[in-house]
N, C-alpha and C positions, 0 to 999 in steps of 0.2 A: 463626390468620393470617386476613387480611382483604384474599382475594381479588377481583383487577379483573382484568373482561375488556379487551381489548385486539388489535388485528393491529395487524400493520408490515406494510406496503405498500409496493413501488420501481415505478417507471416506466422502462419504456424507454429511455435514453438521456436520462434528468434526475439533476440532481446534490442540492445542499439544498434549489431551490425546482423546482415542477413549472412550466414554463413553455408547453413545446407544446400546442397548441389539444385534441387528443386525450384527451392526457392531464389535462388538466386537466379536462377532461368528466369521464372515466372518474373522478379522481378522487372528485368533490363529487358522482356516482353511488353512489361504495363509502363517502364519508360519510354519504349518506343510507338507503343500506340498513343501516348499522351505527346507526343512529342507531334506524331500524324496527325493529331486530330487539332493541336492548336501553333504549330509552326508551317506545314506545310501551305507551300504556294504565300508565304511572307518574307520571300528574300528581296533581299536587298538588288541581286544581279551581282556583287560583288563574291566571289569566290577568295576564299583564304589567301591563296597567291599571289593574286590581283590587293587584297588588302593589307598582305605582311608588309613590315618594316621594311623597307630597303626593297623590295620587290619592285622592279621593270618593268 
């Protein structure tokens, strides 16, 4: 099997979209720590520019 990490996350008093100012911080804080914690130091060396379509 070919497991993936993953959390589920709820906000206080949000339903499908997080809309309160709070939580919408806290949110795109627990994206970026999840982001630290399982992408960094797994690049490729290729940076966006270097990868775009048509890019020199």
């Amino acid at each position: 099997m070919n497991y993936k990490p993953f959390v589920l996350k709820t906000y206080p008093n949000e339903n499908y979209y997080v809309r309160r100012r709070e939580n919408t911080m806290q949110m795109y804080q627990d994206i970026v720590a999840y982001f630290d914690q399982h992408l960094k130091g797994m690049g490729s060396g290729v940076t966006r520019a270097d990868g775009a379509a048509g890019g020199r």
